[in-house]
VMD Tcl script that draws the C-alpha trace (Angstrom):
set ca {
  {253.96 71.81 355.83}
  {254.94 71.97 352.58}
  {254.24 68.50 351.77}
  {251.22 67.89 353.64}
  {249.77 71.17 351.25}
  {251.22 69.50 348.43}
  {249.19 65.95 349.08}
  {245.72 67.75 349.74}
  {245.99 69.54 346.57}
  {247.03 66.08 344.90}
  {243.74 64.51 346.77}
  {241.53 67.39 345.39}
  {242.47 67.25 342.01}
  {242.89 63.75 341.27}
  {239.07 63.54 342.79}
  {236.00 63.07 340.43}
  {235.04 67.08 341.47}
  {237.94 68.20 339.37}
  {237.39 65.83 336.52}
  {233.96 67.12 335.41}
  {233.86 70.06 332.66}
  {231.93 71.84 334.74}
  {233.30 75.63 334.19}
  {232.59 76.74 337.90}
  {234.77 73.81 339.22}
  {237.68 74.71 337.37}
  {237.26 78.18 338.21}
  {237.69 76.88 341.35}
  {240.93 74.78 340.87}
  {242.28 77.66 339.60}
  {241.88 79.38 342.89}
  {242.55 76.90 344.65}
  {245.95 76.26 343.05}
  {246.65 80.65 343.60}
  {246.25 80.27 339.66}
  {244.82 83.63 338.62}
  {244.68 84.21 334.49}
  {245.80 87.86 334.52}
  {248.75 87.53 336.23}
  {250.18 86.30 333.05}
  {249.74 86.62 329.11}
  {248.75 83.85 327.17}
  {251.64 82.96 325.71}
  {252.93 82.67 329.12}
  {250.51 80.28 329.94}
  {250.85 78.28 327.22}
  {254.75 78.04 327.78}
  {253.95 76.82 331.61}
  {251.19 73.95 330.32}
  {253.98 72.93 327.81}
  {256.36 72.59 330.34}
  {257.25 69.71 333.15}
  {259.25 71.61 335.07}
  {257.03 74.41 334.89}
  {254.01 71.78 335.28}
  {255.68 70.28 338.84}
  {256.41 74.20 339.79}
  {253.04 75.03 340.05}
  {252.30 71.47 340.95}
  {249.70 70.69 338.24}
  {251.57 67.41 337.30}
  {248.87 64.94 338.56}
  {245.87 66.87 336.96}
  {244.87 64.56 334.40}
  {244.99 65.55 330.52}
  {241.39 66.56 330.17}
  {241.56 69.01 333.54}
  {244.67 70.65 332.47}
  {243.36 71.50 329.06}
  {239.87 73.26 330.52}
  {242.49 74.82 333.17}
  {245.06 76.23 330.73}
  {241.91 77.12 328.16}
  {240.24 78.86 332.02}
  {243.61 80.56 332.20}
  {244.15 81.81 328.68}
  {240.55 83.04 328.27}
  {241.51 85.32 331.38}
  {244.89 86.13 330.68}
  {246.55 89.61 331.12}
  {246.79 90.29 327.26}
  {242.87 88.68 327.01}
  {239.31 90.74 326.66}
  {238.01 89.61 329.92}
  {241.33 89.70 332.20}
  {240.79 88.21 335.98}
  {242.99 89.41 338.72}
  {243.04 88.94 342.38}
  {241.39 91.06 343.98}
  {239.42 92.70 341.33}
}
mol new
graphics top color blue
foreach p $ca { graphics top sphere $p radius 0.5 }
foreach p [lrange $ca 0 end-1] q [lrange $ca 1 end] { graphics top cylinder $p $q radius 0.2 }
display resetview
């Protein structure tokens, strides 16, 4: 199950739909990934974008360079230690 979960995510964000700067699409991404900005600080989010093994943990490895840059800038801008923190749930 595991990999089947892992290939759709693959599919949706190496599609054109995650490749656009649109803001609400990688708001999306994130959710779609279980990515959520204030479950971490930013320097925590940093150290995970800087990262391959952190990269293939939370299998944003095939993202290409301009989504994971408007994803880890999403998750920083919403980070735990941020102004405008975003939670699950909240």
């Amino acid at each position: 199950m595991k990999k089947i979960s892992t290939i759709i995510i693959y599919f949706l964000c190496s599609s054109s739909l995650f490749s656009s700067s649109n803001y609400q699409t990688i708001e999306q991404l994130a959710k779609s990934l279980k990515l959520f900005g204030g479950t971490k600080a930013s320097v925590q989010w940093e150290k995970i974008f800087s990262s391959q093994r952190h990269l293939k943990r939370y299998h944003l490895e095939h993202l290409d360079h301009n989504t994971k840059e408007q994803l880890q800038h999403y998750l920083i801008q919403h980070a735990a230690d941020s102004k405008q923190p975003i939670v699950p749930g909240v």
